[in-house]
N, C-alpha and C positions, 0 to 999 in steps of 0.2 A: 359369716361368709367364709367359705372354702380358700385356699390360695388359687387354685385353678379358676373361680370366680371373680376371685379379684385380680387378673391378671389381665393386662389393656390386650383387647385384639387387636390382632394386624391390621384387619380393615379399617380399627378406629384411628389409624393411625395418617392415614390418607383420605380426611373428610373433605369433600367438596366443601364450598361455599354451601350450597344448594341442602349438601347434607347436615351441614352445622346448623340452619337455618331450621331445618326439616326434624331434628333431634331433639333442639332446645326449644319446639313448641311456639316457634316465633313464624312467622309469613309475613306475607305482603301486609298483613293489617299490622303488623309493627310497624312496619316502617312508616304509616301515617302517626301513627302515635307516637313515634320520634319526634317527626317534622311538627306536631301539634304540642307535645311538651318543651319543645324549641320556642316554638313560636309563640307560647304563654311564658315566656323565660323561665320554664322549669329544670330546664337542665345545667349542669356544671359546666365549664369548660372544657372539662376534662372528658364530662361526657358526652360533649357536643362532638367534640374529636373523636371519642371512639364511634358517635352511630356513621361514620362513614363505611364503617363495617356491615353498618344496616344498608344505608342508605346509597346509593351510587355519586346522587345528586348532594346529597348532605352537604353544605357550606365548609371548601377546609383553606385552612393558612396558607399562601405562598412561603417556600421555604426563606426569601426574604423580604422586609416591606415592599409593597410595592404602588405605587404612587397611583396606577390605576386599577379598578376596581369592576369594572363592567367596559365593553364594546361594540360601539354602533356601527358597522361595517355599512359604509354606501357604497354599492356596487353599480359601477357605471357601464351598464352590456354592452359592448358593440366594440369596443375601443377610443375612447371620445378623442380626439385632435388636439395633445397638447401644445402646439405650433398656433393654434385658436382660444386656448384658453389661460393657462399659466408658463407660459413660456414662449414670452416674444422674441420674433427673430425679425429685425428688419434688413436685413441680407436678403431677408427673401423680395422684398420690395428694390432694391436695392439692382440686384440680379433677377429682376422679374422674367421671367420668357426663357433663360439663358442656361444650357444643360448643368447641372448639377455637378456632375461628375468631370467635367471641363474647368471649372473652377476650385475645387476642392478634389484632389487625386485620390484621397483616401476613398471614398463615396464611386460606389461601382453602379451602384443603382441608376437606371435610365430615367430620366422625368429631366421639365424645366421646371424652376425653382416660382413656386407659387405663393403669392403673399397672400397672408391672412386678409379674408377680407373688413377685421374688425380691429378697431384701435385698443390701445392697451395705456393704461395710465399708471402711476403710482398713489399706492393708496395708504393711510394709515403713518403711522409715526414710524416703522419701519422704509417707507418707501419701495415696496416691493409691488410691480407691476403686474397687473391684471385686467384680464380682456375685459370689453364693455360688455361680455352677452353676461357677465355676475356681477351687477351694480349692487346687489343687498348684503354677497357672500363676502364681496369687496372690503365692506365695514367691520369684517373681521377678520383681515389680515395678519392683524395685529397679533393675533390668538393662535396662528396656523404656523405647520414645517412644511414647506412644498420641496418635494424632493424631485427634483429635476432631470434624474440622470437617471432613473429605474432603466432593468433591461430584462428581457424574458426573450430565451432560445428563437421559439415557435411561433412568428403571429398570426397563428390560427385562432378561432373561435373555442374551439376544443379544446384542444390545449392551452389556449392563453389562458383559461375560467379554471380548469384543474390545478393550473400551474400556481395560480394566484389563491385558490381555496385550500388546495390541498399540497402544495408543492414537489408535488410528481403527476408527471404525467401520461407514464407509462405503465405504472401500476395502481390497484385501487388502495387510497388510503387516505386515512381520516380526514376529516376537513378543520381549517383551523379551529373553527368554533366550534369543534367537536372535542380538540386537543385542551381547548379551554376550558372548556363545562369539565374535560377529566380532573382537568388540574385542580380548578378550583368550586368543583361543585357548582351549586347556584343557591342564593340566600332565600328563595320561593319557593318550598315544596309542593304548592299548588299549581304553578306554572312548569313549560318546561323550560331546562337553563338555556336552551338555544333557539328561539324563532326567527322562522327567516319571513319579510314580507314580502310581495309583490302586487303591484294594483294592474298586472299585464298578464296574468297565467304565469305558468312556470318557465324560467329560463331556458335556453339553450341548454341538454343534458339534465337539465330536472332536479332530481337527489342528488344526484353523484357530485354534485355543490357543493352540499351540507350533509353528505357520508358519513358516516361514524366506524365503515370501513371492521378492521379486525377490533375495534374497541367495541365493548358493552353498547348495544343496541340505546341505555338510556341517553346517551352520548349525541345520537343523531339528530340536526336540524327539524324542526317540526313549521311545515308550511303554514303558513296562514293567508289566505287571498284577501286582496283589501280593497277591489275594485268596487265591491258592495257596499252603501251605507249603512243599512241595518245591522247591530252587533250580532242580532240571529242570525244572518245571510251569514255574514262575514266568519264565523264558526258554527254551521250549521248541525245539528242533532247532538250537540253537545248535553244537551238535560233529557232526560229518559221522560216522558209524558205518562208513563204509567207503574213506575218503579220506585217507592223512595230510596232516597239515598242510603237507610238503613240496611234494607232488601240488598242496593247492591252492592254493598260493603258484606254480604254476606256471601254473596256469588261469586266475588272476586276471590275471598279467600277458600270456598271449594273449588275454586279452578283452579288457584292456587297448588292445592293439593291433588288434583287430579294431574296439575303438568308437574308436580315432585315424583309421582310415579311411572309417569311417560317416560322422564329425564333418568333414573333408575334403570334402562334399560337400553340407553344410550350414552356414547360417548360426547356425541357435541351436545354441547348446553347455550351455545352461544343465541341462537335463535328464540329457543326458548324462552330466554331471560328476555331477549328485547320483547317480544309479545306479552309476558306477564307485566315488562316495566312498562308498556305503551297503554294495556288496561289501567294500569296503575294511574297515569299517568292521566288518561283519559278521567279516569273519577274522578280526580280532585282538579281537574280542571273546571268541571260543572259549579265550582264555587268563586270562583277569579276571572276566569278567560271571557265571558262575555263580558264583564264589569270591565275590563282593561280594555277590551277594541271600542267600549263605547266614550267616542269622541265627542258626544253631546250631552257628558256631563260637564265639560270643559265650559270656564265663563269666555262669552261673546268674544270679549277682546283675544283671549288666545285664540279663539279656533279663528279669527280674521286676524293675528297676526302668521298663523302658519300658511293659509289660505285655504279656501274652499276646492280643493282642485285633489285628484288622485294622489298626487306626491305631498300636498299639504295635510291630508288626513292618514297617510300613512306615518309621515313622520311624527306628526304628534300619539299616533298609538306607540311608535320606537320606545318614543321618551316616558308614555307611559308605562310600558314596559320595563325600562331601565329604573324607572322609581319603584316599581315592587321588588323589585331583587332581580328580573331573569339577567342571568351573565351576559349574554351573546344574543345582538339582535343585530342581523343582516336585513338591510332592506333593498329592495333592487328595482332600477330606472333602467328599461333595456331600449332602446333605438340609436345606441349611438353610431352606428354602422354607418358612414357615411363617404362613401365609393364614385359617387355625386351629389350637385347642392346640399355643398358645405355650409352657406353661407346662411340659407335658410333653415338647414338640417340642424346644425350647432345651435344655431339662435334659438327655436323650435325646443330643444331639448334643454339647453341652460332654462331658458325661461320657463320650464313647467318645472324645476326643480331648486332655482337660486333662493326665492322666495323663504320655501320651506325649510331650507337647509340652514340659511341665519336664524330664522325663526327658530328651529330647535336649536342652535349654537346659543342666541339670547335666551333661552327658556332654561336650561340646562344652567345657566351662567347664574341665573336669576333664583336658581335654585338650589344654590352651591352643591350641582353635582355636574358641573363641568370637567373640575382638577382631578374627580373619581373616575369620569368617561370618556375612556378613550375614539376619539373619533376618526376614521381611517374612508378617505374618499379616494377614489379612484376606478379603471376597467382593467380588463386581460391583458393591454397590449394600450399602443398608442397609434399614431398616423403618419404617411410621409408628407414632407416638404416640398414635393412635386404634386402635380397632378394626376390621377389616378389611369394609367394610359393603357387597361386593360380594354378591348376593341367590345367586350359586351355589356360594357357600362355606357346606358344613356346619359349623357354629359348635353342632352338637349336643355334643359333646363338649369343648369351649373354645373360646375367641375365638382370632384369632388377626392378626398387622397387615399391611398393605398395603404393596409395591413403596415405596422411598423413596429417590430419589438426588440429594434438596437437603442431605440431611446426616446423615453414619455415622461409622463408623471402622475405624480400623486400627492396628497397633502396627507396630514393627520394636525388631529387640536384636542388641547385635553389633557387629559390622562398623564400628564409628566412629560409632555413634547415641549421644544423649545416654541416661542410665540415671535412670530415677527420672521422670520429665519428661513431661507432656500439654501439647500444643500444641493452640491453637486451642480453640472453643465453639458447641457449638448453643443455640436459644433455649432458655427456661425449658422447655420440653415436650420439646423434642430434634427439632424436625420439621429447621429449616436450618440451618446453620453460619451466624455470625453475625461469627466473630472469627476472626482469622489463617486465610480460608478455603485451604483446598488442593485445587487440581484436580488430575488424574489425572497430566498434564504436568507439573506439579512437583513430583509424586511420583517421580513415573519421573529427571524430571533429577536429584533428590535422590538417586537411587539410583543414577545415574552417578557423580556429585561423588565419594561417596563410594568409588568403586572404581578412580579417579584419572580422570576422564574429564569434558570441558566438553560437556556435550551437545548445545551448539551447533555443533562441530565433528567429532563423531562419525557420520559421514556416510558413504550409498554413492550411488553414480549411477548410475541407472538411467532407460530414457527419458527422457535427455536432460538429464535432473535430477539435483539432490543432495538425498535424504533422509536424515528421523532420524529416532528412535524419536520426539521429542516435536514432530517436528511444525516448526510456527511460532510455538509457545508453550511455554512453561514458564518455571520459576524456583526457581531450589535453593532450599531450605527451610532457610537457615541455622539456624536457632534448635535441629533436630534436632540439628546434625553438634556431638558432642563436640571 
């Protein structure tokens, strides 16, 4: 060989991804045989860490331990009434009828001070107080951080749901559990790391929930409906009826190569990728994804401890879920919208969800993968402490309170949160957080820390820049983390 021969071209010098992949004779069918030599413990350590090079999803380390390992996001739509649920205020009984803002100066807002219409007791060896509409959720107090003092800008629907998924709300960008699956991959290469459920249709805004935004298309939430019982309904045309799986492992890697030379001829690749990793993704679901939504391999007494109900069979798919490996399972209960009859609205909604929810806290506990999952409950926003005195709200049938995002709540259990423990306070009525406030951003870096991650350094670049899930702000919320 010549010296002019063996002299590196420029061009090799600036290989895509795409081109490295497209050169060394590798495709999308490696990266099954990664995730398959993995998953027969064929591989080193050393080369489990490098197929992340293959693989997007590939399982990688937090740069420190980190106490939790996987995340069941409960997303409560609507904004639920923390004044109703974990955070009693008997001020407002107290001052029943009587303007708000007349008694507390601070509080500009118009309303009289409306008491909850549900008792609230202390439960557990912590003695931390909780409404009667969660008598089962109750019995594990003990386990939970209710964080008392959250605050979000906007209490709008829109915005409250971006703000809490993605924590901007005026640009589009990734969703936490998009930021997640980057960090740390997901342990199931036949599943995706991030499913979101819903037994109601899609949310308010849809994707733009579970975005994945300027990151790798493998990144993004993948829906799953769960209002169906049959695992076929439930992930429909998932198995090809006329295709083996040989054939389409054949097909995918000519398409493979037919979008290497599409991409060859363009500058964005970004789409690209997600379409080949969504085919991808799509095959080797055909081997897992019906087996996990089906609930009725579960023995009798679990599926009647979760219950028979939409939210009872959703959650026990969560937990199944979380015991194959996927990272990031959001599951979503939307009605809590409640503008009037609160009293029935609130009730109505704890009660198709209190059940289900200890059920998988016990299940989860019973399965020593509680301390690995992190459990994070809560909505966009919270409620006022008044009644809701908008003139086109029917209040025929009960009162009910208004948008509120100066101060609500949320819990989390699990995953390395303190148990037993409320951080933070809103005023004597509950309208703002007043003590150890918590914004959305050191909610979110709190829920990095804990999965070994500095959220200031968990970053991708895009245009030219380096972002993160929180932004230009945040700050762990030590006092949670056990």
């Amino acid at each position: 060989m010549d010296k002019k021969q063996h002299q590196l071209r420029l061009e090799d010098r600036f290989l895509t991804r795409r081109d490295f992949l497209s050169r060394c004779g590798m495709g999308v069918g490696a990266l099954g045989l990664v995730s398959l030599m993995d998953a027969a413990g064929l591989l080193t350590s050393t080369a489990r860490a490098d197929s992340s090079l293959l693989s997007p999803l590939a399982p990688k380390l937090p740069p420190f331990p980190g106490k939790a390992k996987q995340i069941i996001h409960l997303f409560m739509a609507g904004g639920p009434s923390h004044v109703d649920t974990f955070d009693p205020k008997p001020a407002l009984a107290k001052y029943a009828g009587k303007a708000i803002k007349d008694i507390d100066k601070t509080i500009t807002r118009p309303g009289a001070a409306f008491p909850s219409p549900f008792k609230f007791a202390p439960h557990g060896k912590s003695g931390i107080e909780i409404s009667e509409v969660f008598p089962h959720l109750a019995e594990h107090v003990d386990e939970m951080t209710i964080i008392r003092s959250m605050r979000t800008p906007i209490p709008s629907h829109e915005i409250g749901m971006l703000m809490m998924n993605t924590g901007e709300a005026r640009f589009v960008r990734p969703s936490m559990g998009s930021w997640v699956t980057y960090g740390l991959g997901t342990e199931n290469q036949n599943l995706p790391g991030f499913i979101v459920l819903s037994a109601q249709g899609q949310p308010l805004l849809g994707d733009q929930n579970w975005q994945s935004a300027f990151l790798p298309g493998a990144y993004q939430g993948t829906f799953v409906e769960t209002r169906k019982t049959s695992p076929d309904k439930i992930i429909e045309y998932i198995r090809s009826g006329t295709t083996s799986l040989q054939e389409q492992r054949r097909q995918l890697d000519l398409l493979e190569k037919l979008e290497q030379e599409h991409a060859k001829k363009r500058a964005e690749e970004g789409p690209l990728e997600s379409r080949i990793q969504s085919f991808e993704t799509a095959f080797r679901m055909q081997m897992e994804a019906t087996d996990a939504v089906d609930v009725s391999k579960e023995p009798a007494a679990i599926r009647a401890m979760y219950g028979d109900t939409p939210q009872g069979r959703q959650l026990l798919i969560a937990r199944r879920l979380i015991e194959r490996g996927v990272r990031f399972v959001q599951a979503w209960h939307s009605g809590w919208d409640h503008h009037s009859q609160i009293e029935s609205g609130v009730r109505n909604m704890a009660t198709g969800c209190d059940q289900a929810i200890a059920a998988l806290m016990t299940d989860l506990k019973q399965r020593g993968l509680l301390d690995q999952t992190l459990i994070l409950w809560g909505g966009e926003f919270g409620r006022t402490p008044m009644s809701d005195i908008n003139q086109n709200i029917d209040i025929t049938k009960g009162r009910g309170r208004d948008h509120n995002g100066a101060g609500f709540s949320v819990w989390l259990a699990g995953g390395g949160v303190k148990g037993g423990y409320v951080h933070g306070a809103t005023d004597q009525f509950g309208y703002a957080a007043i003590e150890n406030k918590v914004e959305i951003a050191d909610l979110h870096a709190s829920i990095l820390q804990l999965l070994g991650f500095d959220h200031k350094k968990l970053s991708y670049r895009s245009a030219g820049r380096d972002f993160r899930l929180t932004g230009v702000d945040g700050n762990v919320v030590k006092e949670i983390l056990a």
